[in-house]
C-alpha positions in Angstrom: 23.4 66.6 37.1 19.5 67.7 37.0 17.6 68.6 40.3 16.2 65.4 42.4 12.0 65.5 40.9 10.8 64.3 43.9 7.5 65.3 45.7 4.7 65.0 48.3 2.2 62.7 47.0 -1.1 61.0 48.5 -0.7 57.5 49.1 -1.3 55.0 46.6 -4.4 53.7 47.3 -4.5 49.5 48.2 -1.8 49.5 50.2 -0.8 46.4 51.6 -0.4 45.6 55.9 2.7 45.3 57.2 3.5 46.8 60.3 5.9 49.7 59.9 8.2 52.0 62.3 5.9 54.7 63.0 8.5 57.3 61.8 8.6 56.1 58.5 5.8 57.0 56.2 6.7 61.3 56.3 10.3 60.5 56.0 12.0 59.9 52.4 13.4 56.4 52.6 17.4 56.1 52.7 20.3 53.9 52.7 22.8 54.2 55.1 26.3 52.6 55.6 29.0 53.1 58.7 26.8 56.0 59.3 27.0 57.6 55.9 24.1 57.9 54.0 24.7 56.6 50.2 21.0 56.6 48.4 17.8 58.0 49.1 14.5 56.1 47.6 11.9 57.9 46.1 8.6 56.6 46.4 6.2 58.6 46.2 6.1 60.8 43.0 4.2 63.5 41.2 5.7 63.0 38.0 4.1 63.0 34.7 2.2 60.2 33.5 4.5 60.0 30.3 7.8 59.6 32.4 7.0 56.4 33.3 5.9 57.0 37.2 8.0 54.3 39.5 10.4 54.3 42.7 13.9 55.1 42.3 17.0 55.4 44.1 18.4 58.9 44.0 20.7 60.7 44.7 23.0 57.3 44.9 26.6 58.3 46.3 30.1 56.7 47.2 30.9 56.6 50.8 33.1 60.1 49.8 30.0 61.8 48.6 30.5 61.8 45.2 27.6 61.2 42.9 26.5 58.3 40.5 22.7 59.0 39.6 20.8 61.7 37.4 17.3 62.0 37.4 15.2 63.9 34.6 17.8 64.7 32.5 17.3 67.3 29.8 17.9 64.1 27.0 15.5 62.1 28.6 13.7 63.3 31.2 12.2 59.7 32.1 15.5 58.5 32.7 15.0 58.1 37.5 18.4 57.3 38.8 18.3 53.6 39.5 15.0 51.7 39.0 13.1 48.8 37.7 11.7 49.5 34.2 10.6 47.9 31.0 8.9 49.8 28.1 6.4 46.9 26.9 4.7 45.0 29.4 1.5 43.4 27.7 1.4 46.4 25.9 1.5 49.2 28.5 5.0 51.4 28.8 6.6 51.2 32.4 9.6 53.1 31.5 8.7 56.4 30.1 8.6 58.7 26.8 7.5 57.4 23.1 6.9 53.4 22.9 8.8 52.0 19.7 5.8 50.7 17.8 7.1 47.8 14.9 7.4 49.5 11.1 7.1 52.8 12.5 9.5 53.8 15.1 9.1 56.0 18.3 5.4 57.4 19.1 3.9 59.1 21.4 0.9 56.9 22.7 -1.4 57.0 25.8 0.0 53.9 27.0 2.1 54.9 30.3 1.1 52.4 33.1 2.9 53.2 36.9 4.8 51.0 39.5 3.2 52.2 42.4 4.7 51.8 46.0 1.6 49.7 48.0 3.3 49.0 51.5 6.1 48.7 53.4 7.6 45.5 54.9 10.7 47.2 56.7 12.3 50.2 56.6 16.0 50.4 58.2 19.2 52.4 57.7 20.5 49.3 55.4 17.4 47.5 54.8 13.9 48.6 52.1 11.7 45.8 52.1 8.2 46.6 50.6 5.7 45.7 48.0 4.7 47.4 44.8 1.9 46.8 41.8 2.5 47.4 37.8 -0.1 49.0 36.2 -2.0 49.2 33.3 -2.9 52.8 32.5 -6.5 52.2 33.6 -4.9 51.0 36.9 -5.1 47.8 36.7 -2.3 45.4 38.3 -0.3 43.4 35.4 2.8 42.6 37.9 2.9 42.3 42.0 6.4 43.1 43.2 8.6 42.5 46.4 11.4 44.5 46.5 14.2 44.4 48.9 17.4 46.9 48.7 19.9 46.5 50.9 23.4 48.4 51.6 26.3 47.0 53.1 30.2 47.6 53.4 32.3 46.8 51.3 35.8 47.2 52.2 38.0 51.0 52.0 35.8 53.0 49.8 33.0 51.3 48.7 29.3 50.1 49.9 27.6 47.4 47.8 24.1 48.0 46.8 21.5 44.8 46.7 18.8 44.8 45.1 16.4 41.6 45.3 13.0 41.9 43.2 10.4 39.2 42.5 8.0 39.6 39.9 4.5 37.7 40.2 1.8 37.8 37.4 -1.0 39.5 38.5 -3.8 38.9 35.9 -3.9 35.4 36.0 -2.2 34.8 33.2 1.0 34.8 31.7 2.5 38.6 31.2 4.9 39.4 28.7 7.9 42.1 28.8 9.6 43.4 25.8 11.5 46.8 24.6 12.3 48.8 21.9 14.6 45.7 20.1 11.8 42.8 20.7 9.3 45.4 19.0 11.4 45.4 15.7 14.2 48.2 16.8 17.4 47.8 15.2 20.9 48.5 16.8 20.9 46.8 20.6 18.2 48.8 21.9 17.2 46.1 24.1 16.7 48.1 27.1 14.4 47.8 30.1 14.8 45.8 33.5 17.3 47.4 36.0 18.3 50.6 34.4 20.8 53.1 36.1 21.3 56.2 34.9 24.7 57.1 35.6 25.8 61.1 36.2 29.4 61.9 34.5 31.6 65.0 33.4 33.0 63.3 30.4 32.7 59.9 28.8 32.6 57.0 31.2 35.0 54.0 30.1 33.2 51.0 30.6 34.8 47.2 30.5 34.1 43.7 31.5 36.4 41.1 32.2 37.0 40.2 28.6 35.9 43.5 26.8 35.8 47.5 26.4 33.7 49.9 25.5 30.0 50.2 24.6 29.8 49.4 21.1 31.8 45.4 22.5 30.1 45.5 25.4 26.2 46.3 24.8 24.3 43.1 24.1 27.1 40.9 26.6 26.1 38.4 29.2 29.5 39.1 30.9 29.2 38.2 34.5 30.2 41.5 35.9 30.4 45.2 33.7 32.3 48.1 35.3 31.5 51.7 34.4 34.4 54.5 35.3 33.6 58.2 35.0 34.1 61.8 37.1 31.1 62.8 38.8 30.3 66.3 39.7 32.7 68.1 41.0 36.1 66.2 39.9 35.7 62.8 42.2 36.1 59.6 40.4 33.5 56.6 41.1 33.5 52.9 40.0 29.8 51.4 39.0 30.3 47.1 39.4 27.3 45.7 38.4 26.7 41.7 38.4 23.3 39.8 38.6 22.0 38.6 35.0 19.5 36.1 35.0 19.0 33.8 32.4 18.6 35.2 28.7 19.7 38.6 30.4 22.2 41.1 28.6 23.6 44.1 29.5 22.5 47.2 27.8 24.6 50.1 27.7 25.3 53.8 26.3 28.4 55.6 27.1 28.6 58.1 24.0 25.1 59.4 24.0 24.5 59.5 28.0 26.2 56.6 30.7 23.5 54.5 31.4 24.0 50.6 32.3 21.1 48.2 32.1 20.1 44.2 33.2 18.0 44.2 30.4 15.4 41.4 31.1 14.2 41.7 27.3 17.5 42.3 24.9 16.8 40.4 22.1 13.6 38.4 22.5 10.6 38.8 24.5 10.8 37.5 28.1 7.8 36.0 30.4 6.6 35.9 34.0 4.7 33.0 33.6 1.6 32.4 35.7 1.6 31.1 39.1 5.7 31.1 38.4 7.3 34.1 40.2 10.4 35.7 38.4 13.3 36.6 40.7 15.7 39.4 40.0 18.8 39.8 42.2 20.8 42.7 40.8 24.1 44.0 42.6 25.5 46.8 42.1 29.7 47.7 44.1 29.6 51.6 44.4 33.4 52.4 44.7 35.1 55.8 45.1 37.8 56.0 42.5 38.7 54.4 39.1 39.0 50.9 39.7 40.9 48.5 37.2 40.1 45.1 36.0 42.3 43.3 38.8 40.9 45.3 41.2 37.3 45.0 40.2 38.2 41.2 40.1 39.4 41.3 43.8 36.3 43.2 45.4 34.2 40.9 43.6 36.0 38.2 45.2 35.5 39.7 48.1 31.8 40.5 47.9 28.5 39.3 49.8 27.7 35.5 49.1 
């Protein structure tokens, strides 16, 4: 597991009012459950421009303590925990590292916009509400985001994680999100949307109700994918993650790195059509140990409404 990236950083300028417990703005945001605290948020960042600049959740931990984020790993540095992220939107990279550019493959291009953090809503031990802009590298806004993220029990060893973002088009016009695949990549490289970087000693197994492994399960629309694996130090974690949309997949990597994604943009181009939000509710069940598929099935029975 690589060291958390996060800084001090002045305030992104245009921030929106809200009114805002006073204790807030100095103190890195966290998420707390039956007094345990299970993610921090990073928001604001002094990262560089080519890593795709955005809040993330990190570290994100079972209610044991055991890790289930990286962040700037040596393979791809751009790679922040848990976090919103798509790599074309209208043509400006919001996930990090080389765009995939049709007929000739990776490139390094001066095309990395930022999500920036603008205001908070509320801030509570269970409960991020706040509002965010995507932006063009010139810093213009192409998306306006509310995000909330919420943490809540459970049952024995677990916490779910909720995260509820809506997308609005900011320039008037329709805005258009793609990836690597839409762009003429081959091989289910569909990613960007909600992307976690997972943190394991070891290949992660990963499974859905029906299927198992990456190669059957990348490119799914499954209603639920579980990722397994050993974090740091020996303790083994279960990653339940539910919430596509429509036309969502899941992307995922297991061999390479573990890395789950709701990618919004698998296989063709999606839209956030003008004056038509796009709502994104993404849930994730952080479990300590390896859960199986009857038990995944019975949290999920079991989880929020």
């Amino acid at each position: 597991m690589t060291a958390d990236p996060r800084a001090g950083a002045a305030p992104v300028p245009g921030a929106t009012e809200h009114t805002v417990d006073p204790v807030a703005e100095d103190e890195e945001p966290r998420l707390v459950v039956a007094g345990v605290e299970v993610a921090r948020y990073v928001v604001r960042l002094d990262l560089d421009a080519r890593h795709g600049p955005r809040p993330y959740l990190h570290p994100v931990r079972t209610l044991a303590g055991v890790p289930v984020t990286d962040a700037t790993p040596a393979d791809h540095v751009w790679h922040l925990g848990a976090s919103l992220a798509v790599q074309d939107v209208d043509g400006t990279n919001l996930w990090g590292g080389r765009t995939y550019v049709r007929d000739t493959g990776y490139t390094w291009r001066d095309d990395h916009g930022v999500i920036a953090h603008t205001g908070w809503r509320a801030r509570e031990a269970g409960r991020l509400d706040h509002d965010l802009e995507w932006r063009d590298r010139a810093g213009r806004p192409l998306l306006r985001e509310r995000r909330l993220l919420s943490a809540t029990p459970a049952g024995p060893g677990a916490w779910w994680l909720d995260v509820d973002a809506t997308l609005t088009a900011a320039t008037g016009r329709d805005v258009h999100l793609g990836s690597p695949a839409t762009n003429g990549r081959p091989g289910g490289a569909g990613y960007g949307g909600f992307f976690w970087r997972a943190v394991a000693d070891g290949e992660p197994a990963v499974f859905t109700g029906d299927a198992a492994g990456e190669e059957a399960v990348n490119g799914s629309a499954a209603p639920w994918l579980a990722l397994t694996g050993t974090g740091p130090g020996g303790g083994a974690y279960t990653l339940v993650f539910t919430g596509l949309g429509p036309g969502d997949r899941w992307f995922v990597r297991t061999a390479r790195y573990p890395g789950v994604c709701v990618a919004y943009a698998f296989d063709r181009p999606a839209v956030v059509a003008a004056g038509r939000p796009r709502r994104n509710r993404h849930r994730v069940l952080v479990a300590d140990g390896r859960l199986d598929r009857a038990a995944v099935a019975d949290r999920l029975s079991e989880g929020p409404a």
